[in-house]
C-alpha positions in Angstrom: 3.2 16.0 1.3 4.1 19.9 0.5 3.4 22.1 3.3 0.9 24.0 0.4 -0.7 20.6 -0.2 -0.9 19.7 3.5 -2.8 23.3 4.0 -5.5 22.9 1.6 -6.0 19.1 2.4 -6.7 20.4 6.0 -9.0 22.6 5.4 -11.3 20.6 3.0 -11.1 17.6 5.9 -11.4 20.1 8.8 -13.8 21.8 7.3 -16.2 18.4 6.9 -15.4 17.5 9.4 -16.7 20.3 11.8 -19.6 20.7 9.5 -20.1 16.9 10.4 -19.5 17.6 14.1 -21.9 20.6 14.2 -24.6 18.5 12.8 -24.5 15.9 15.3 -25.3 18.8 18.2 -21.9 19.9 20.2 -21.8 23.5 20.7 -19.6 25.8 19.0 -16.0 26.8 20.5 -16.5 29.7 22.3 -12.5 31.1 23.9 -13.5 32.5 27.2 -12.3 35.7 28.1 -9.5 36.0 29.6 -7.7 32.4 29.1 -7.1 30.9 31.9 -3.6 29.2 30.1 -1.5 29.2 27.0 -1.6 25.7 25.7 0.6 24.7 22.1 -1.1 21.8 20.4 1.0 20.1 17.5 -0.5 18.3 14.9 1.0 15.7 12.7 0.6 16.6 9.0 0.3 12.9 7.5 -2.8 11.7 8.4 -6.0 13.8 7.8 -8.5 12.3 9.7 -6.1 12.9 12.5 -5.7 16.7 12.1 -9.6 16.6 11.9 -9.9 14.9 15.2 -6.9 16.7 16.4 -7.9 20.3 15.8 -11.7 19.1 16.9 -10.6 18.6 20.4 -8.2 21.7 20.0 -11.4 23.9 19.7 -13.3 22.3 22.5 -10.5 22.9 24.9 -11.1 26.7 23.7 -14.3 26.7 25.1 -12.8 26.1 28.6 -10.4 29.4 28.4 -7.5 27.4 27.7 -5.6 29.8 25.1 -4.9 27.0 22.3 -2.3 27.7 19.6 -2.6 24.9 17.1 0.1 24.0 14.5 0.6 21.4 11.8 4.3 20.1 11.9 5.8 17.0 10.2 6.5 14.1 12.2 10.0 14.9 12.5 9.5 18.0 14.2 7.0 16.2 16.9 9.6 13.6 17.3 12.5 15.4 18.0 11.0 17.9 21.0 9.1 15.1 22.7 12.7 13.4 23.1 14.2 16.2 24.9 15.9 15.1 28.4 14.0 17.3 30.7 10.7 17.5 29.8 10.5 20.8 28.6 7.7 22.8 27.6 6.5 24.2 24.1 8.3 27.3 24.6 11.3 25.6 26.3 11.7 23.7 23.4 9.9 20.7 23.9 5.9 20.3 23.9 3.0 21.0 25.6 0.0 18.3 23.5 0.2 16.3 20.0 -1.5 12.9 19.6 -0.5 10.2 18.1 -1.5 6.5 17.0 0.1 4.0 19.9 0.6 0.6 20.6 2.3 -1.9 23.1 5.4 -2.9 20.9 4.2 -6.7 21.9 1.0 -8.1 22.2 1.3 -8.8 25.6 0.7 -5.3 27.2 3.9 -4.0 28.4 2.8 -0.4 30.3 6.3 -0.5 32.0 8.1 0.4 28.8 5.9 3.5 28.3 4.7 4.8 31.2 7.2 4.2 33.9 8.5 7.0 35.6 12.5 5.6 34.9 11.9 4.6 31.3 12.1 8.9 30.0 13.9 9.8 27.0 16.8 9.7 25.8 16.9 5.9 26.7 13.2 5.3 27.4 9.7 5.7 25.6 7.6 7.7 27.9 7.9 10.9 26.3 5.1 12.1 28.8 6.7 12.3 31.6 4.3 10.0 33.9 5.2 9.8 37.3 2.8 8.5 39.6 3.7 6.4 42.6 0.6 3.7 42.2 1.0 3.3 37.9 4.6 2.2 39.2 4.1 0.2 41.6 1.0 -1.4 39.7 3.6 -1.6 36.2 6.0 -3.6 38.7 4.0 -5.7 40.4 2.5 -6.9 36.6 5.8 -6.9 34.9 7.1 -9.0 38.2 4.1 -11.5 38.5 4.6 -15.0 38.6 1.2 -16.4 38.0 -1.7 -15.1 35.6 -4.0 -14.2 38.7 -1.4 -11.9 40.2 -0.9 -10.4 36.5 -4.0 -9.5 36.3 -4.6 -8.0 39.5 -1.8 -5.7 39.1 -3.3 -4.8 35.8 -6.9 -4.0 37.2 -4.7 -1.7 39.8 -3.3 0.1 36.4 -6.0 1.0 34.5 -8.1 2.0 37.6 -5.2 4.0 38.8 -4.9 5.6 34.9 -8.9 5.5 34.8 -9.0 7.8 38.0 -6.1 10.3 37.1 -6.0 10.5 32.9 -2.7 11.4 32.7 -3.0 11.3 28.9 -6.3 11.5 27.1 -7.2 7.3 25.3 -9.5 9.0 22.3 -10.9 6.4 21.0 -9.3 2.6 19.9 -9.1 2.2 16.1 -10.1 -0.5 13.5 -7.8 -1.1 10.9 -8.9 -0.9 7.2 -6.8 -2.1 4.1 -7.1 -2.2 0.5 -5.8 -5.0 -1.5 -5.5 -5.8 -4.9 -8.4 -8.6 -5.4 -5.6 -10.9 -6.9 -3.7 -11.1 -3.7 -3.8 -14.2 -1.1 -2.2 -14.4 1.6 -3.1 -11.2 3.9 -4.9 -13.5 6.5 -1.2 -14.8 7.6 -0.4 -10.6 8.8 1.3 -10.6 11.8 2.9 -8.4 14.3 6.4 -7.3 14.0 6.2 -5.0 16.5 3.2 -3.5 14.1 1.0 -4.3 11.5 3.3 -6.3 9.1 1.8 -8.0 6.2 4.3 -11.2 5.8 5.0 -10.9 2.0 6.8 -13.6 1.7 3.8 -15.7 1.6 1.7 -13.2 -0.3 0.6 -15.2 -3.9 -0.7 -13.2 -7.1 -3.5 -14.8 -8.5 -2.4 -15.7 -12.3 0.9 -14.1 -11.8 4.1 -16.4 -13.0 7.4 -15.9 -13.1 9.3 -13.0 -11.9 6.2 -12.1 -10.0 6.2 -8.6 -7.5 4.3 -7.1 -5.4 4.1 -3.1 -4.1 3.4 -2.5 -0.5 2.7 1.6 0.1 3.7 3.1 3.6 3.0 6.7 4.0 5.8 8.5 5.6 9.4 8.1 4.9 11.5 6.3 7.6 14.1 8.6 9.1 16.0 5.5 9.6 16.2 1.4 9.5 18.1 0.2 12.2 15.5 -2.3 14.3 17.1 -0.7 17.8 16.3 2.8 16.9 12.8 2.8 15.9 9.1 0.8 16.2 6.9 3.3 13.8 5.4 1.8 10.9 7.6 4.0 9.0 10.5 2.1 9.9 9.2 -1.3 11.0 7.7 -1.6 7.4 10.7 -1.5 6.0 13.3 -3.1 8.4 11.0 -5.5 9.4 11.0 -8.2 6.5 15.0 -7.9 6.7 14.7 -9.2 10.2 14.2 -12.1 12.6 13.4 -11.8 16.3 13.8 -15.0 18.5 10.4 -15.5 18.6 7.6 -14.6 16.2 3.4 -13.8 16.5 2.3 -16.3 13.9 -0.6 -14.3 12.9 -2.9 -11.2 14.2 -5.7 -13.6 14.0 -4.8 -15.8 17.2 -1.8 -13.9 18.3 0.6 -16.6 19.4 3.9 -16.7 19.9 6.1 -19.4 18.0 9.9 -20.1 18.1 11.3 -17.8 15.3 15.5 -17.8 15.8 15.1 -19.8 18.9 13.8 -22.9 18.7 12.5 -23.3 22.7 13.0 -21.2 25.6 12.4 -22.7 28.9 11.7 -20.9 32.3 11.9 -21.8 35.6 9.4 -22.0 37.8 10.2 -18.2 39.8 10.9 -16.8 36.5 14.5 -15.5 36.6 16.3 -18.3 35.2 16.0 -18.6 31.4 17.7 -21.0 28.7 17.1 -20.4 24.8 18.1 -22.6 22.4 18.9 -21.2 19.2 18.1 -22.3 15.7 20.8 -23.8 13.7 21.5 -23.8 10.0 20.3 -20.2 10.0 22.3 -18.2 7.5 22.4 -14.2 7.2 22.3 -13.1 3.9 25.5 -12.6 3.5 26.1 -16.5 3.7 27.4 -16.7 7.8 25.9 -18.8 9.6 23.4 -17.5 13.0 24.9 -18.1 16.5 24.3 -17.2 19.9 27.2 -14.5 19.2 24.9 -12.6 17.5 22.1 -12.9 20.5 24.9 -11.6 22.4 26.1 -8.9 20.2 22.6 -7.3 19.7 22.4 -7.2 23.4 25.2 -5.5 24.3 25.1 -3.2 21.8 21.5 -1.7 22.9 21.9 -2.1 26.3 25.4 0.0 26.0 24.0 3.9 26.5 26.4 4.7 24.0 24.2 3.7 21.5 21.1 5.2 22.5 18.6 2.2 21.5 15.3 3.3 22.2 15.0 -0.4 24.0 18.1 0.4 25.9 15.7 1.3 29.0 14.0 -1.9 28.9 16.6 -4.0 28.2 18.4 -2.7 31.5 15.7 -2.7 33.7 15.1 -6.3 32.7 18.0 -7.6 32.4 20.0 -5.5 35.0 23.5 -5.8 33.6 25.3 -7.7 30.8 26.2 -10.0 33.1 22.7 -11.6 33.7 22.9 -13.3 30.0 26.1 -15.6 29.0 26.6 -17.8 26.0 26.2 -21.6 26.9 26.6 -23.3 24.0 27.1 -22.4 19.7 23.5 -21.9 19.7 22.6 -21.6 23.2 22.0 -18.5 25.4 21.3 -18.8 29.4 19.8 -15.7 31.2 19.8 -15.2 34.8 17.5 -12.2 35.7 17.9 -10.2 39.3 14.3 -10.8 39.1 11.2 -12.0 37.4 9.8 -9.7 34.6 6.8 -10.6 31.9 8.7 -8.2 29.7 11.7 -10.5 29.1 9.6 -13.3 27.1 6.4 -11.1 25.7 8.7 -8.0 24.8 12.1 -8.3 24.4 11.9 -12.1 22.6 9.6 -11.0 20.3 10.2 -7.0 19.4 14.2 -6.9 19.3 15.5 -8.2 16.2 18.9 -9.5 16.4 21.5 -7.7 14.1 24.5 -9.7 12.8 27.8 -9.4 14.9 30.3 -10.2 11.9 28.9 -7.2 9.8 27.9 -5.0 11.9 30.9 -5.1 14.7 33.1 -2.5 13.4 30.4 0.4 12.7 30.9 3.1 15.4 27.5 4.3 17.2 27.9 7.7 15.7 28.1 6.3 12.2 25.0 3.9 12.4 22.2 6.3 11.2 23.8 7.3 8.4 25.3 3.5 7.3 24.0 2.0 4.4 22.3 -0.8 7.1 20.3 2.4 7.4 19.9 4.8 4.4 19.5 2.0 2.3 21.8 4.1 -0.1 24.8 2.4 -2.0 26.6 -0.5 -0.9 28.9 -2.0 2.0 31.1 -4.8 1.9 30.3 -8.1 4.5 33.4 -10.3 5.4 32.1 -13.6 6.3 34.3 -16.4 8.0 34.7 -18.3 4.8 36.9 -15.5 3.3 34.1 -14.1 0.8 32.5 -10.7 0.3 28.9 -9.9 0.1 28.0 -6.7 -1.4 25.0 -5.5 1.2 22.3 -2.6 -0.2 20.8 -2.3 2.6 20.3 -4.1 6.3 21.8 -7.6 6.7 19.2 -9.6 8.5 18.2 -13.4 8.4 14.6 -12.5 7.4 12.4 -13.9 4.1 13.6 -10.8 2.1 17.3 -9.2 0.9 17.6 -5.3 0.8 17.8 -4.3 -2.8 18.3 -1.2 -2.0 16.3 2.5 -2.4 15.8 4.3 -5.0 14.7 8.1 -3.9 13.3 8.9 -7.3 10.7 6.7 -7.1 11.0 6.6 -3.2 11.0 2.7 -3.3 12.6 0.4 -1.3 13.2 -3.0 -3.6 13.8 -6.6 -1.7 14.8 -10.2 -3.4 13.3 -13.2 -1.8 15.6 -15.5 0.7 15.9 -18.6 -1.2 18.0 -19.8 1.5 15.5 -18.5 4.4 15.0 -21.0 7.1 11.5 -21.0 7.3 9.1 -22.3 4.5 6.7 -19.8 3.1 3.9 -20.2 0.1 4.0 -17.2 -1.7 4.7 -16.6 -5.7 5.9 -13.1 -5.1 10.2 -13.2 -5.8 10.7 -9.3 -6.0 9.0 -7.1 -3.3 8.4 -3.1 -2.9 7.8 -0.4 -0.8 7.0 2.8 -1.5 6.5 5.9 0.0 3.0 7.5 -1.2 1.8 10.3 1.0 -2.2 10.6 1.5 -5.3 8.7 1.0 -6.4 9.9 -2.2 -2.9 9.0 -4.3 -2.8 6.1 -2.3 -6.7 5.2 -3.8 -5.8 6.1 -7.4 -2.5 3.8 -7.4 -4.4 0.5 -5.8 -7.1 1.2 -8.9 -4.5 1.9 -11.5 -2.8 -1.4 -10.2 0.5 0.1 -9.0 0.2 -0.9 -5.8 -1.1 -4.7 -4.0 -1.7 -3.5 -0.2 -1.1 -0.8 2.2 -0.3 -0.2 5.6 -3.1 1.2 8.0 -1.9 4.6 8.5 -4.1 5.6 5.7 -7.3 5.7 7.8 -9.3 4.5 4.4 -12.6 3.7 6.1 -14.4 7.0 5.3 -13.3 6.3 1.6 -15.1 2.6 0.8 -18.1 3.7 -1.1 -15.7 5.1 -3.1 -13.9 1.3 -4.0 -15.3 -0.8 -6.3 -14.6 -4.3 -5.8 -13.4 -4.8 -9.3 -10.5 -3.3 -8.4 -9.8 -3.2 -4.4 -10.6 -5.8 -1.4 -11.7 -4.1 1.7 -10.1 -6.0 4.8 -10.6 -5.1 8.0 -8.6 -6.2 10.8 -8.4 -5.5 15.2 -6.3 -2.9 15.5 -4.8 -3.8 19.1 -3.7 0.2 19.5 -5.6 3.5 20.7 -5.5 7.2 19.9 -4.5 9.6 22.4 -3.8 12.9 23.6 -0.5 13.0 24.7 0.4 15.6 27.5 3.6 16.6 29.0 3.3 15.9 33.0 6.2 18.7 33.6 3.5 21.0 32.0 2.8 23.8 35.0 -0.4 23.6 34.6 -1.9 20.2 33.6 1.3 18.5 34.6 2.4 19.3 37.6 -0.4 21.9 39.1 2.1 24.3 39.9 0.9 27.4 37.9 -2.9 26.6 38.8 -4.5 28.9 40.7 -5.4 26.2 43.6 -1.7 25.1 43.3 -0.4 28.4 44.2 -3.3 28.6 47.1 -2.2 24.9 48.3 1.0 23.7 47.0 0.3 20.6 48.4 -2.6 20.3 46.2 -0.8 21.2 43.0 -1.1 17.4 41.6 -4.7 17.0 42.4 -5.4 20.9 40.7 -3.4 19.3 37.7 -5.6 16.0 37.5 -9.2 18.5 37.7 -7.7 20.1 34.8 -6.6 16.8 32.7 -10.1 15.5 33.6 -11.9 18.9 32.5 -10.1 18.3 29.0 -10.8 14.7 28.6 -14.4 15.8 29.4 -14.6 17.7 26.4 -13.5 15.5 23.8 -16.5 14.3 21.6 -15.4 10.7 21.3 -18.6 9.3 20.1 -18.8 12.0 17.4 -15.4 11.7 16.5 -15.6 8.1 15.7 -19.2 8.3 14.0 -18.2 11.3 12.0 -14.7 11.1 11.5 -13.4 7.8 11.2 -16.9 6.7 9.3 -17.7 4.6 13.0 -14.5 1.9 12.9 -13.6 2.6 16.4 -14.6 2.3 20.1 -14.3 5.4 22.3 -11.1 5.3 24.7 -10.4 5.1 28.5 -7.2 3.6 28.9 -4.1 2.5 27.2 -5.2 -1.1 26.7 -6.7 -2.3 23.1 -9.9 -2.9 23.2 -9.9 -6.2 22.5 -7.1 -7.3 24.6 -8.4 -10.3 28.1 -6.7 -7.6 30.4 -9.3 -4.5 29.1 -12.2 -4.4 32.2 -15.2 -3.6 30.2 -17.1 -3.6 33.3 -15.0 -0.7 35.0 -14.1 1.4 32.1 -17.3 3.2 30.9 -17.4 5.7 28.1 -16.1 9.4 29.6 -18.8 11.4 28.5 -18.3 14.9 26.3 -19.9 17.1 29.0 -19.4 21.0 29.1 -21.0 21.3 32.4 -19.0 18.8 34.4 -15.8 19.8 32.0 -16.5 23.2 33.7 -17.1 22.2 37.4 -13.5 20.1 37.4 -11.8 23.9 36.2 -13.4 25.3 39.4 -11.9 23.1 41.4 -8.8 23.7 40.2 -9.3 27.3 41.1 -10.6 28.8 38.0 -13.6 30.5 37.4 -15.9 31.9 34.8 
């Protein structure tokens, strides 16, 4: 999307949308005078009922005194300061507020991986900065439970904890809509892998014969496709029908795991001890046979810093050391932990995909990103064991489909079918697509013209059905087991740490609690309700807490709607020492 195009798309959607807003009664922004703080809100550019949103809550902040400087930047931009090391501010060079689309990278929830205080970048996921004694030691104590009763009570102690302080804003939990060519069968068997991913492989086109494809559009381009690096949909999308975890969800319907590259996995009773056994007479595509050298390999490889896997985090505080996990057998892996952790089986069996040791050995970490494993561009020669050569156009995986490789001028990603691949899958489709189409509208016009077959949900089409005809698109609708949110930086003076608020400087000792008034005065003025009746044509839920709304572990008798209320927005400020 040009930044000219992104401009005038914004306006037209902001513009509807506040019209839209206005009508349903909330007051008009109003900056009080002087502002109380400076506060720089980034907006991604790539999804416009986002911006709306995003910019929405931008203005009701205004109405508070809180200075807000609003820009639209491209996900890169977003992405690269919220990974700084120290938690730096907007004008530091990190950020101050964006919001994003986010999800547990399993089904089971994992909080630990993005909200504990030792997971921070450049090794860890929680970009925010969250540091708060009890979301710790509620993250541990669920992450180390034995039994589902303990589990759970550490969970209740999470979301209460989160419920009481709102260290980020939950907006409001989507519902996913897609549009599929009417010809297609096969989208009930979508899975998780760590996102929405549509399983192609068993995807049939009505009437279709022969060399039959299919066209799957994903809005934004990956930056790159290396499984270890990255969980967006950008990438996942891409990488993920290349790849094979050890264990699998085997649909979004039920959301069960099932062996995948291991065949069992047994536990003892505490937990720590751990034995995998491995599926034989798995091949990679390049014609080598899977082994627990590879298990190993793709191990050592994130959990060595050199690397910097986003997973690495994780993967240490899991599994301590390299020495907790040893091969046992060909195709058998045992794991020792230094203690129990829910994350081992629910995360890291099923998100990390395991990356081939005899091809991917001999690439140096600082030459991964740009590899063709990862651009996708040109081709790189695979030694296998047998003596032989395979020419690789992309990643080398054990997955249903073979990297084709990309072509930029028609930003496509192509994909052969595994005839060889282990598992046995229904489909007619042999040759498989991805493109990158950037908006809703091009993205409407390419289903109708027939160009496409499905899409994934970052389009946000539900305000667009009366505009399908069923002649030419399916409407599916799907749980979308993720949330919206406000994401704040917690080393932020002000609505981080306290330090800068006026009660802080009174009281430093009160600086955290001045902090939390003013988090709570913001959530307070985010019209959820009207942002999911008028802006997302009503597929949502409004948010509390970073738990899908659907998921056993979400207390829908604790968490009530936080209500868009000016007044009480306003008497939180004055407690943090502000006044009007």
């Amino acid at each position: 999307m040009s930044e000219k195009s992104t401009r005038r798309d914004v306006l037209k959607w902001t513009g509807a949308g506040a019209a839209a807003l206005a009508a349903s009664g909330l007051p008009e922004p109003a900056l009080a005078n002087p502002p109380h703080f400076k506060l720089y809100l980034m907006i991604f550019n790539n999804l416009q009922s986002r911006m709306i949103w995003t910019d929405l809550i931008g203005k009701q902040f205004a109405r508070l005194g809180i200075d807000v400087n609003s820009s639209y930047q491209p996900p890169s931009v977003v992405i690269a300061r919220r990974a700084n090391d120290s938690g730096k501010t907007h004008v530091e060079g990190g950020f101050d507020m964006y919001s994003e689309r986010i999800y547990y990278n399993g089904l089971a929830p994992s909080p630990e991986a993005l909200f504990h205080s030792k997971n921070v970048p450049p090794n860890g996921q929680n970009y925010y900065r969250i540091a708060d004694k009890q979301i710790d030691t509620a993250i541990e104590n669920y992450s180390h439970a034995i039994t589902e009763q303990d589990r759970k009570t550490a969970m209740t102690a999470f979301v209460k904890r989160w419920y009481e302080i709102e260290p980020l804003h939950i907006v409001f939990y989507p519902e996913e809509v897609i549009i599929t060519n009417p010809k297609l069968k096969g989208m009930e068997s979508t899975t998780y892998n760590p996102v929405f991913y549509p399983r192609p492989e068993d995807w049939t086109i009505e009437g279709a014969t022969g060399d039959v494809t299919a066209t799957f559009a994903s809005w934004q381009p990956p930056s790159q496709l290396i499984p270890m690096y990255g969980s967006g949909y950008n990438e996942s999308n891409i990488f993920g029908p290349v790849y094979n975890a050890l264990l699998e969800y085997d649909s979004w319907a039920n959301k069960k795991l099932a062996p995948a590259l291991a065949e069992s996995v047994k536990g003892s009773p505490d937990g720590k001890n751990w034995v995998i056994s491995l599926r034989k007479g798995v091949k990679w595509h390049s014609g080598e046979e899977f082994t627990a050298e590879d298990v190993k390999f793709t191990w050592d490889t994130i959990i060595d810093k050199t690397y910097a896997s986003l997973f690495q985090a994780t993967l240490s505080t899991v599994m301590g050391s390299r020495d907790a996990y040893k091969i046992t057998g060909t195709h058998e892996i045992t794991v020792t932990l230094p203690q129990p952790n829910m994350l081992f089986h629910d995360f890291l069996l099923p998100v990390i995909a395991i990356m081939p040791k005899h091809a991917y050995k001999d690439i140096k970490p600082e030459e991964l990103r740009g590899h063709v494993i990862s651009t996708w561009l040109g081709t790189f020669p695979v030694k296998t064991s047998d003596g032989k050569v395979f020419e690789a156009k992309g990643g080398v995986g054990t997955g249903p489909w073979i990297p084709q490789g990309f072509d930029p001028s028609r930003k496509a990603y192509k994909y052969s079918k595994n005839e060889n691949y282990w598992k046995k899958t229904d489909g007619n489709v042999k040759t498989f697509y991805i493109v990158n189409i950037e908006g809703a509208d091009p993205l409407l016009s390419a289903i109708k013209s027939g160009a496409i077959d499905a899409h994934d949900p970052m389009y946000d089409v539900g305000g667009l059905l009366s505009t399908v005809d069923p002649s030419w698109g399916k409407v599916n609708r799907f749980d979308s087991f993720k949330w919206m949110q406000t994401c704040l930086n917690m080393k932020h003076p002000v609505f981080g740490t306290g330090v800068e608020t006026p009660l802080g400087k009174k009281d430093p000792s009160r600086a955290a609690e001045a902090a939390m008034y003013v988090r709570k005065a913001m959530s307070h003025m985010i019209p959820r309700e009207q942002i999911i009746k008028n802006v997302v044509a009503g597929f949502g839920k409004p948010g509390t807490v970073p738990m899908p709304y659907t998921s056993e572990y979400y207390d829908h008798d604790l968490l009530k709607p936080i209500t868009y209320d000016f007044k009480l927005a306003k008497q939180y400020m004055e407690k943090a020492g502000y006044t009007y």
